[in-house]
Each structure stands twice: as C-alpha cells, then as structure tokens.
C-alpha positions as CSV (number, residue, x, y, z in Angstrom):
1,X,3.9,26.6,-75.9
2,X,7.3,28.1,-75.7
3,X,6.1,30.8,-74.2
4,X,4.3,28.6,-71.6
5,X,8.0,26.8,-71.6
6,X,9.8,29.6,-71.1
7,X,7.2,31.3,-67.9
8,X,7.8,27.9,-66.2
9,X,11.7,27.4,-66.7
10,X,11.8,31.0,-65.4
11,X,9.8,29.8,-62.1
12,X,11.9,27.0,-61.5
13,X,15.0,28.2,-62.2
14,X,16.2,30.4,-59.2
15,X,14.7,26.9,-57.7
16,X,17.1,24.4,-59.4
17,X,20.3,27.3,-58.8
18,X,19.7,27.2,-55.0
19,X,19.1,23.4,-55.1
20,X,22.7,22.8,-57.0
21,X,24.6,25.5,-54.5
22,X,23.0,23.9,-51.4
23,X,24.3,20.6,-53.1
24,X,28.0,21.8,-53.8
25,X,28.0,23.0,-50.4
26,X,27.0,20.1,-48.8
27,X,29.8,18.2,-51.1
28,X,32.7,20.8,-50.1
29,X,31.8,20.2,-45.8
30,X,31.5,15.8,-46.7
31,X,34.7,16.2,-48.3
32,X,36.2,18.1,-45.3
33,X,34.9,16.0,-43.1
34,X,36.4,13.2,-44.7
35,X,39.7,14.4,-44.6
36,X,39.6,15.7,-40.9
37,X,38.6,12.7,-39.8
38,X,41.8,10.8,-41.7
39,X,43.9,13.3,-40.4
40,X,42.6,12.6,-37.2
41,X,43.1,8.7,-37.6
42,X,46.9,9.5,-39.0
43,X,47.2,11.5,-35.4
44,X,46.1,8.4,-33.6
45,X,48.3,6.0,-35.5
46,X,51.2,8.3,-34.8
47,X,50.4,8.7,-31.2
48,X,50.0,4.7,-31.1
49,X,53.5,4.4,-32.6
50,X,55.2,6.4,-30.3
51,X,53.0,4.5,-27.0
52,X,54.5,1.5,-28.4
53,X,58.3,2.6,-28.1
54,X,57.5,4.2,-25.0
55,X,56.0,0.9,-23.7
56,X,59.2,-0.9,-25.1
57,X,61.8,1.1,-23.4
58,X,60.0,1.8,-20.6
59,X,58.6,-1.6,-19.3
60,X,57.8,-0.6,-15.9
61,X,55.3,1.1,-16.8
62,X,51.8,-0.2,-16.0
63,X,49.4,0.6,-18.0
64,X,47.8,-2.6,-17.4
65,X,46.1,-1.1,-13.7
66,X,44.1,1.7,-15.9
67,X,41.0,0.0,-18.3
68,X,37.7,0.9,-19.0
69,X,36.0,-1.5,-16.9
70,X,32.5,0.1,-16.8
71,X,32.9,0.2,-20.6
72,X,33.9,-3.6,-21.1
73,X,31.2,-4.7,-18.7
74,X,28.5,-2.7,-20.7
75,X,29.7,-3.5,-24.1
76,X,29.7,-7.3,-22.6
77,X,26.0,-7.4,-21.2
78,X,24.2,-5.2,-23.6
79,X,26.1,-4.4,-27.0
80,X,23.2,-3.1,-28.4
81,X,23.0,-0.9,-25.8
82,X,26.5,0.1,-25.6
83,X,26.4,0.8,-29.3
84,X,23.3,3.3,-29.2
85,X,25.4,5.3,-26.6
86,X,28.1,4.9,-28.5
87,X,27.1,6.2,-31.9
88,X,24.0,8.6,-30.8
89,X,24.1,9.7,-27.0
90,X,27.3,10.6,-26.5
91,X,28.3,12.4,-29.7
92,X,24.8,14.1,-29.2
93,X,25.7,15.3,-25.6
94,X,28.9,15.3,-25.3
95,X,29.1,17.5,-28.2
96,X,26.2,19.7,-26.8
97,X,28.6,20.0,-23.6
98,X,31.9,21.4,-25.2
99,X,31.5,22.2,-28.8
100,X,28.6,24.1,-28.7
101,X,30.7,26.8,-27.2
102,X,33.0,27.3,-30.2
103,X,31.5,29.9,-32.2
104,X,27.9,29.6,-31.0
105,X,24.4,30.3,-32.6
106,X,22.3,31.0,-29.7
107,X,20.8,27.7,-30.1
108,X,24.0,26.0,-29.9
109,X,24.1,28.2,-26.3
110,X,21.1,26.7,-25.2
111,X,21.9,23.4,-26.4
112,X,25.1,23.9,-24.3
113,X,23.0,24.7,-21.0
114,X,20.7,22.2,-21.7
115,X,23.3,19.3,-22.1
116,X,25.1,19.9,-18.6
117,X,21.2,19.6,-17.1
118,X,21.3,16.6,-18.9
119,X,24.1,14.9,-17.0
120,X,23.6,16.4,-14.0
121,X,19.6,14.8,-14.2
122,X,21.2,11.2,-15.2
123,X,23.0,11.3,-11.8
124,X,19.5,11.1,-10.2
125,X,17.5,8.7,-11.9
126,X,17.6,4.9,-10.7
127,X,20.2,2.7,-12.0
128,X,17.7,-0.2,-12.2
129,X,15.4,1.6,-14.5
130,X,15.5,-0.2,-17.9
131,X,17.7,2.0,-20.1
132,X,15.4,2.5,-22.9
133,X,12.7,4.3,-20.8
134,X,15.5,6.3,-18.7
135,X,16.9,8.0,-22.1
136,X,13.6,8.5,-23.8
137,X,12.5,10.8,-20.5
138,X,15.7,12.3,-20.6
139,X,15.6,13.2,-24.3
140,X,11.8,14.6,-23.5
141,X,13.3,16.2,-20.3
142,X,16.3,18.0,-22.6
143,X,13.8,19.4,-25.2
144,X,10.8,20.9,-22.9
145,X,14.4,22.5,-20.9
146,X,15.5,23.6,-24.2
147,X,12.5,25.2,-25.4
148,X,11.9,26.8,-21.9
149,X,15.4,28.0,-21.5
150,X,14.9,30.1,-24.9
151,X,12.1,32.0,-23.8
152,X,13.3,32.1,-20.3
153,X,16.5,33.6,-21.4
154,X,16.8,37.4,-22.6
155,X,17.7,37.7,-26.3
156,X,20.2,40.4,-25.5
157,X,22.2,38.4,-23.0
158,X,22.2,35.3,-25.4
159,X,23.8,37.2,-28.1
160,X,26.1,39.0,-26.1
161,X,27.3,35.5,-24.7
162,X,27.8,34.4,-28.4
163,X,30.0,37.4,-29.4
164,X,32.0,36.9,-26.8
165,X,32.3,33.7,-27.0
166,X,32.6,33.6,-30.9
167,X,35.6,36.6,-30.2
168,X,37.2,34.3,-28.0
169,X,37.0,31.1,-30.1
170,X,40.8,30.2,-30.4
171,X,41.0,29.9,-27.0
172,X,37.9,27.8,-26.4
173,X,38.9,25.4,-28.9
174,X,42.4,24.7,-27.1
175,X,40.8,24.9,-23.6
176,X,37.4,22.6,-24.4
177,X,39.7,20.2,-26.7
178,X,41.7,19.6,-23.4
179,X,38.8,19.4,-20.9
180,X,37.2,17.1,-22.4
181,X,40.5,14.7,-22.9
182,X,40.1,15.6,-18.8
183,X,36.6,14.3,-18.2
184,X,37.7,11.1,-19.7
185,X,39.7,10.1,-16.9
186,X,37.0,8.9,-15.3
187,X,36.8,5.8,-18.2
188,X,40.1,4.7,-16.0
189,X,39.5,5.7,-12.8
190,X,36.3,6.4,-10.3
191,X,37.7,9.3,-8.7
192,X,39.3,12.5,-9.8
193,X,43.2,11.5,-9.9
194,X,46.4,12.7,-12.9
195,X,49.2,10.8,-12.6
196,X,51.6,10.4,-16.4
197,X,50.4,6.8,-17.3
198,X,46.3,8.7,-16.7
199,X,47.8,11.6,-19.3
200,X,49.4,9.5,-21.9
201,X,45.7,7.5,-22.0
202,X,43.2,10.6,-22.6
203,X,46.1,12.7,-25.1
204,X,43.7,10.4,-27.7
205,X,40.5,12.2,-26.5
206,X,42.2,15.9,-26.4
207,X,43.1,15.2,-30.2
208,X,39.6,13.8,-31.0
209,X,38.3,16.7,-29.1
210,X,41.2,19.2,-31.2
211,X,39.5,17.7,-34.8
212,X,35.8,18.1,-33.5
213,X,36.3,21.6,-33.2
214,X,38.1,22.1,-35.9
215,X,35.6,21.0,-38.1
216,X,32.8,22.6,-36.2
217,X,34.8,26.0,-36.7
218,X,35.4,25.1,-40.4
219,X,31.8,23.3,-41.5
220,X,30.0,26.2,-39.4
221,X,27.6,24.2,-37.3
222,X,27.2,21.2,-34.9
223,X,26.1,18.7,-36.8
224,X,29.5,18.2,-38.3
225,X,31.3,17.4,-34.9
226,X,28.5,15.4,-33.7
227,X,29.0,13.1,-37.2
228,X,32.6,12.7,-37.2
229,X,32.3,12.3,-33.0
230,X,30.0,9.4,-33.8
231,X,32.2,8.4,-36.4
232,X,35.4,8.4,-34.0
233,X,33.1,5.9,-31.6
234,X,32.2,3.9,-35.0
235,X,35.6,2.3,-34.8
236,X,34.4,0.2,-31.8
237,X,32.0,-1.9,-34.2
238,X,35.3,-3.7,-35.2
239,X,35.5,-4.7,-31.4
240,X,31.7,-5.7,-31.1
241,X,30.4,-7.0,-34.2
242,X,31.5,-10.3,-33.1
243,X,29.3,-10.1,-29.8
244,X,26.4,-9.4,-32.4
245,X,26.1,-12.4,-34.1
C-alpha cells in the first residue's frame, strides 16, 4: 500500500506543482491588475480636479456644446443594449484595434487585422437591423476572417511583423495610447475637428488607453487589457442601474 501510495503521489505530483504555479501566477497578474486600474482611477480623479479649477477660472469656456449624444440616446432606449457594448464589444474590439499591436503574438496580429475588418463591415450593414442579429454575424464574420487570414498569411511575414513590432513597443504604446484618445472625438463630435475644449475631453481616454497597455506589456497577453477596459466602461453601471429597474 505505500508503495501503491507513493507510485500515485509521484504521478500527481509534477500535476499539483504546475497547478499551484499557474495559480500564483494568475494571483501576481489579478493583483497587478488591481492596482493599475486604481492608479488609473487616481489619474482620473486628479485630471477631474484640475478640469474643475480650470472650469472655475475659466468660465467662458463651454464645454457644455461637446456631449455624447449618440451615447445618451442609446443608453436611454436600450440600456441593456448599451451595456453589452459597453462591457463586451468594445473592450473586445477596441482592444483588438490598438493593443494588439503592443508586443504581439501572431494571433494578437491577426486579431489586430481582423478588428479593423470589423468596423469597417459595421459601416455597411443596415441600421434598422435589430442589434442582436447584426453583432452575432459580425462576431461569425470576425472568426471565419480570423481563421482565414492565418492561413492566408505567410508564417514568415507574421513573425517578422511581431519582432518588429515587439522591438518597437515603447513607441507603440505612446502612439496607440494617444490615437485612440483621438478616435474618441467622434463621441463629441460627427466630423473630424481638434479644437482645446475637444483635447481636454479625450486626455481621459489617452490615459485609459496609457494603463491598457501597460498592463498588456506587464501581464503579457490581451486578455488583461480587454478586463480592466471593460472594467473602465463598468463605471457607467452607476449611471444606468437606475434605468434598469
């Protein structure tokens, strides 16, 4: 029997070793998580402080003519709605369209390609078909791409493309942080325009975008900016909950 005891415990036990590394792992990347995302709501609270002052000594200022009007008039006819685009789609894409680039596997690459075909496709599709049917094509439409694009694609070129883009990575944090505080103009306004006011809104969105790649580049993979993106967009639950009931 201890023989027998022994055999099994020495079958299982390179088992139960990887089980508890994976585990501390896993524990060390929450806990990093947890604290880039505070840091990142100390930035916003800092940058909130100093809007406020600005606002105060600078009255003429109008930031009143710049709100998310598409936004509000979603989250007001279908807050369910709003809050699975909220919470899933756009961390899912929008992480796919600028993180992915940050020190990429050449899935992540793919996932990159794919996620711009994505958004340019939405552009296309009828605005009156109902929502739910839209994004389960489109999530069908993003996963055959996907899976043809890797094939389709030479292995050589994709890892090529991910040294240099891996060599390069300081610089792609910076620039994709920035673009996609850019993109979110068009929250405020329909076309293309920078004026101050349009810059003091999105510096929010370059820090959020600052903190996802951050912990993309520190966690090693994209599942950690797509959590603490859909995190970030958590926050509107406060504002919605209400419209729940």
């Amino acid at each position: 029997m201890i023989f027998l005891s022994n055999f099994f415990f020495g079958l299982i036990n390179p088992f139960l070793t990887h089980i508890n590394l994976l585990k501390n792992k896993l524990t060390v990347k929450i806990r990093n998580l947890l604290l880039n995302y505070g840091w990142m709501l100390g930035c916003y609270l800092l940058f909130f402080v100093a809007l406020g002052v600005l606002k105060a000594l600078f009255p003429e200022f109008e930031f009143e003519r710049y709100e998310q009007t598409d936004l509000i008039q979603l989250l007001e006819e279908s807050p369910w709605k709003f809050l699975l685009m909220a919470i899933i789609f756009a961390p899912l894409i929008e992480e796919g369209m600028f993180r992915t680039l940050i020190k990429p596997s050449q899935n992540e690459l793919i996932f990159f390609l794919c996620s711009w075909i994505f958004v340019g496709v939405i552009s296309f599709i009828p605005a009156d078909i109902f929502w739910a049917i839209k994004y389960g094509f489109l999530i069908l439409f993003m996963i055959l791409t996907f899976l043809f694009l890797k094939e389709f694609i030479p292995q050589k070129w994709q890892i090529k493309a991910c040294f240099f883009l891996g060599s390069h990575y300081r610089f792609i944090w910076i620039l994709t942080s920035v673009i996609f505080g850019m993109v979110h103009i068009f929250n405020y306004v329909e076309g293309f325009q920078l004026d101050f006011l349009l810059v003091l809104l999105i510096i929010p969105r370059i820090i959020a975008g600052f903190f996802f790649g951050k912990i993309k580049i520190e966690n090693r993979g994209l599942l950690w900016p797509i959590t603490m993106h859909a995190m970030n967009n958590a926050i509107v639950l406060f504002v919605i909950f209400p419209r729940l009931l």
